[in-house]
C-alpha positions, 0 to 999 in steps of 0.5 A: 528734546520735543518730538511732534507726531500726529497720529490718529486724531491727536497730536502727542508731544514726548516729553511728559512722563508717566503716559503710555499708549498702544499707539508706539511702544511705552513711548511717553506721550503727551497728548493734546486732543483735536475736537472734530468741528461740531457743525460737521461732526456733532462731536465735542471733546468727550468726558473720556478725554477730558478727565484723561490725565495725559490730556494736557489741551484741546484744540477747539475749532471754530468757524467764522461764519458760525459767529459773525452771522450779521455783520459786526454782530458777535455771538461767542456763547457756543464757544464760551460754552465749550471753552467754560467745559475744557477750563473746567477740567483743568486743560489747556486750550488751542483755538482753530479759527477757520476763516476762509473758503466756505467758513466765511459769512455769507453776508461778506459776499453782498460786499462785492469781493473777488470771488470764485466757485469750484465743486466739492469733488471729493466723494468720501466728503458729505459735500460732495458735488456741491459748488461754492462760491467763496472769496479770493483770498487776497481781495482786500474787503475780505481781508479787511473784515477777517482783520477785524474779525480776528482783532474781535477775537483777540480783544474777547480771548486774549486775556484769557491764560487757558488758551496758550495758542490760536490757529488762524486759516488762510488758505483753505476751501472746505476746511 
């Protein structure tokens, strides 16, 4: 049986042996990390958690706008950067591609999509009190840039074996 808990930052999956943390008794645990987003957090996944063996993938996120900053203009060196890094120590990669709220290029908006504006209001968030103006999730322009976003995606990474999984967002504001 496969077990998922999520526990302070890291997803562990309990059936590797051999790996024991302090979070729950001698569980066995096999942990993959969740990088906290670089423009957020300046965090990358550490030389600790890259070189830990029980580490078996990392989840690296990344953010639409950070990529497509002109329109059908791709610069993917950061996170072939980051992805060269995981891959150099033999890990296993998970993508989070977040693509919506304030993730979107700003250059989407001048398309004329439905949009919405809403105040971060949240005080323990480092955006507290600002409004963004963001798409609707269901405009059809959006969608249909997202769509090719991710096939751009798809068609750089999709070949590559370290990176056994891919999250997309689809519902999200901030994150």
């Amino acid at each position: 049986m496969l077990i998922l808990i999520i526990s302070f930052g890291c997803i562990f999956l309990t059936n590797k042996k051999g790996a024991n943390t302090r979070f729950l008794n001698n569980t066995s645990f096999h942990p993959i990390f969740i990088e906290k987003d670089v423009e957020l957090y300046a965090n990358k996944p550490t030389k600790e958690v890259l070189t830990n063996p029980i580490v078996d993938a990392v989840i690296l996120s990344v953010r639409w706008r950070n990529i497509e900053k002109n329109e059908n203009e791709y610069d993917w060196n950061a996170l072939d950067k980051r992805i060269a890094l995981v891959k150099s120590h033999n890990k296993k990669i998970i993508l989070n591609v977040m693509t919506c709220g304030v993730n979107v290029p700003q250059w989407i908006m001048s398309k004329h999509v439905v949009t919405f504006s809403f105040t971060a209001s949240n005080p323990n968030q480092p955006i507290y009190g600002k409004t963004f103006t963001v798409p609707v999730y269901w405009d059809d322009t959006y969608l249909n840039y997202k769509k090719k976003f991710i096939e751009a995606l798809g068609k750089r990474y999709g070949n590559d074996s370290s990176i056994i999984g891919v999250m997309v967002s689809f519902v999200s504001t901030i994150n």
